[in-house]
C-alpha positions, 0 to 999 in steps of 0.5 A: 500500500502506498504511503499517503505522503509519497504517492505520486500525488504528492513531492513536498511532505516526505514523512508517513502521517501514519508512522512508521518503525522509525520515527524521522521528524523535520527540524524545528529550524529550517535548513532551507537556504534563504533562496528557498524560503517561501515567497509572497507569491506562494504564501497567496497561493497557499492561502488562495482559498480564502474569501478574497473580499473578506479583510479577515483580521480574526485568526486568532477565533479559527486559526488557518490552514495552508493548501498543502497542509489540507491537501495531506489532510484529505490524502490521509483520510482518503488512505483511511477509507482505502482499507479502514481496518489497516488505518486503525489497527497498523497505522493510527497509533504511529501516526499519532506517536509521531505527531506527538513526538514532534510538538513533544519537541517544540514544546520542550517536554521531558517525554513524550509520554507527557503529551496527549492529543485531544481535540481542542483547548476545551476538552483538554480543560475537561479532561483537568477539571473533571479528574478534579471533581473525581477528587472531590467526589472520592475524599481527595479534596474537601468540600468548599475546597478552592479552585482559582481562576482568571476573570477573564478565563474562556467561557467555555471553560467557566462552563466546565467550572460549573459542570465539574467544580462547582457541583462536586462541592468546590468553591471557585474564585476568580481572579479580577484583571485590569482592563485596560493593563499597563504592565505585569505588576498589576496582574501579579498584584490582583493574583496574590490578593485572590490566592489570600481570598482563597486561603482566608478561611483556612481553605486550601487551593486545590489548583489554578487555572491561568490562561497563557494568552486571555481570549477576550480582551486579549493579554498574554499572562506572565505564566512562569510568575504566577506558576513560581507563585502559586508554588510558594503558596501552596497551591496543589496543582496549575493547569495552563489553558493556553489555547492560543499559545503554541505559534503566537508566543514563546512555549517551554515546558520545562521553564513554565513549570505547571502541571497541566498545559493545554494549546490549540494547533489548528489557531496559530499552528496551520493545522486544520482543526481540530487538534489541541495538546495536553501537557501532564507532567509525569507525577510520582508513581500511584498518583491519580490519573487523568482520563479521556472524557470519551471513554472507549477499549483504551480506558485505563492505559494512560491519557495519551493512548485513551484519547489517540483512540476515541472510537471510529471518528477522523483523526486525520487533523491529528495526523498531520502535524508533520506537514503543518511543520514542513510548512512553517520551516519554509519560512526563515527562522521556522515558528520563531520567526513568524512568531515575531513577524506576526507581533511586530506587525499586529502592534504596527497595525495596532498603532495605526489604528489607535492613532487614526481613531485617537484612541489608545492601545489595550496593553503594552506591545509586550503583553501581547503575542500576534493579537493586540487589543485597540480602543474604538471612538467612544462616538460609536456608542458601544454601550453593552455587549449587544452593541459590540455584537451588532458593530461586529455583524454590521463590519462582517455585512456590509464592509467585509471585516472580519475582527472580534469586538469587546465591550469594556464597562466602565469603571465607577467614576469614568466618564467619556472612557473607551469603552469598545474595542478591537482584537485584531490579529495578525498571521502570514496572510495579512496584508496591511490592506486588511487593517486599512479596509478596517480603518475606513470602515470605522471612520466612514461609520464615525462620520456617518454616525447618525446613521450608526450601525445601531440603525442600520441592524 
């Protein structure tokens, strides 16, 4: 049987999706000479299924997929469908080890065992959060019991706090951020007085739930702070959700720290969707077990064998990872590289806006990755989130941008403030048209504001 990465359909990607007795990665540096790095031409022609009327300015919500990378992806489900019963029983867990292998290494992981693939950012949360409700549950932790997290933590992971947490008998607090935030100080500051909230009545903090890069308003979080925190309080377990994390900002492991550490590589990784790692570092022998929530044959055999076999679905998002990474080291400096082509260019385009509008970034250029936070003209009157809601639909509608908006309430006092603001992204697609399409969008509707998108909805 044909390899599906060597048929004659195919002459870029070399490596088996499926595996094979020895393992052969790609460097994580490209050993490309600079006249072989991708030019703009190919980058287009990679993107070239793109809805070209669309400034879409919004990768971080759904990531992005190369032409060559889907093209692996549909060879591999074709092999799948060829002959079903060798995929499953000879090939599938290869694939798997493989890929595993790979983001073992460019997360800077001990063992591969360590990684675990699962489907998105949002399962591996489960995956944590229900394995702390077993521990409530069995004895391990007591009721009332605190759990931390951020204020700004993803919805759907508040959901999972409420599903698993709270009815098990735990009792979350959140973590209020500044918003807008000026510097790392001032997260660090508002971590410490919620760990004494959680620590106050002599409760212990069963585990910590930091975002890496917070969804919305978008910051990157100083992680190894929190987590070396969290540390010298007491807090028993970390879990990082950082489902923006791997291909936007740095990603080690070892320097991080935490117990538990989850990304998506389908947002700023190239992968399609949906795949996402879980970090479990390895634990003293007869400590609790994680478990895939899908519980098929694999049960009891380590997290990471539960979820490469969930039963029969199409793995083929988790099989080419390989060819997400031929991809990115076709571009100088490999992840590194785009990683600060993308921030240079999201903060550039950011104080282009801001300036253009007279208003005022969301947080320093440092506390960001490949999206920043820009304030729109108070005279758009964002005044909840359904305004914010209605602005985003009415750019998508009728001006052809795509980008999140935030509504930020304002503060006891605040008169005047910014209170509505854009999430921008930026990834190798991007053309500096893109944010321009934005720019005049916003100031034909500030010109034009009694005809407001409040209006027109």
């Amino acid at each position: 049987m044909d390899s599906p990465t060597t048929n004659n359909h195919n002459h870029i990607h070399t490596h088996h999706l499926n595996g094979a007795s020895t393992i052969s990665q790609p460097s994580k540096k490209p050993k490309l000479l600079s006249s072989s790095f991708i030019t703009p031409a190919e980058i287009h022609e990679e993107f070239s299924h793109h809805d070209p009327s669309v400034a879409r300015i919004n990768n971080g919500s759904f990531g992005c997929c190369p032409a060559s990378v889907i093209a692996a992806q549909h060879r591999s489900q074709l092999h799948y469908l060829r002959q079903p019963d060798n995929f499953y029983f000879n090939e599938l867990k290869k694939g798997i080890l493989q890929s595993r292998t790979i983001i073992k290494d460019l997360v800077n992981a001990k063992h591969v065992d360590e990684i675990s693939i699962v489907d998105n950012a949002t399962t591996a949360a489960a995956i944590v959060l229900q394995h702390t409700a077993w521990s409530f549950h069995e004895g391990t932790f007591q009721k009332g019991d605190v759990v931390l997290m951020l204020h700004y933590a993803y919805g759907a992971v508040k959901k999972s706090m409420e599903a698993y947490v709270t009815r098990a008998g735990g009792h979350v607090i959140e973590v209020p951020l500044p918003f807008p935030v000026a510097s790392n100080e001032e997260i660090v500051r508002e971590f410490r007085k919620a760990l004494e909230r959680g620590k106050s009545e002599g409760k212990r903090i069963r585990l910590a739930v930091i975002d890496h890069v917070t969804s919305m308003p978008c910051v990157v979080i100083p992680v190894k702070e929190l987590v070396q925190i969290c540390r010298e309080e007491g807090v028993e377990k970390v879990f990082i959700d950082a489902a923006h994390s791997i291909g936007c900002v740095d990603v080690d492991m070892e320097e991080i720290g935490a117990d538990f550490y989850t990304s998506n590589l389908h947002k700023w990784f190239f992968c399609p969707p949906s795949i996402a790692f879980l970090y479990t570092r390895k634990i003293p022998k007869g400590g609790s077990e994680l478990h895939h929530p899908v519980v098929s044959h694999e049960y009891g055999n380590g997290l990471a064998v539960e979820s490469a076999w969930i039963g029969t679905r199409d793995y083929s998002a988790q099989l080419v990872v390989p060819a997400a990474l031929e991809f990115v080291n076709r571009f100088q400096g490999g992840i590194e590289g785009i990683k600060k082509r993308n921030h240079d260019a999201v903060v550039e385009m950011g104080e282009m806006l801001a300036q253009s509008w007279g208003t005022h970034l969301g947080s320093p250029p440092d506390m960001c990755g490949s999206m920043i936070m820009v304030g729109l003209p108070t005279s758009l009157g964002i005044a909840c989130d359904d305004d914010a809601l209605g602005l985003r639909v009415h750019l998508r509608e009728q001006f052809g941008v795509e980008v999140p908006i935030y509504y930020r309430p304002p503060r006891d006092g605040e008169v005047g403030c910014v209170t509505g603001y854009a999430r921008i992204s930026h990834q190798v697609y991007n053309k500096v048209d893109d944010y321009h399409k934005f720019r005049d969008a916003v100031n034909q509707l500030v010109n034009n504001v009694s005809k407001s998108f409040k209006v027109v909805l």
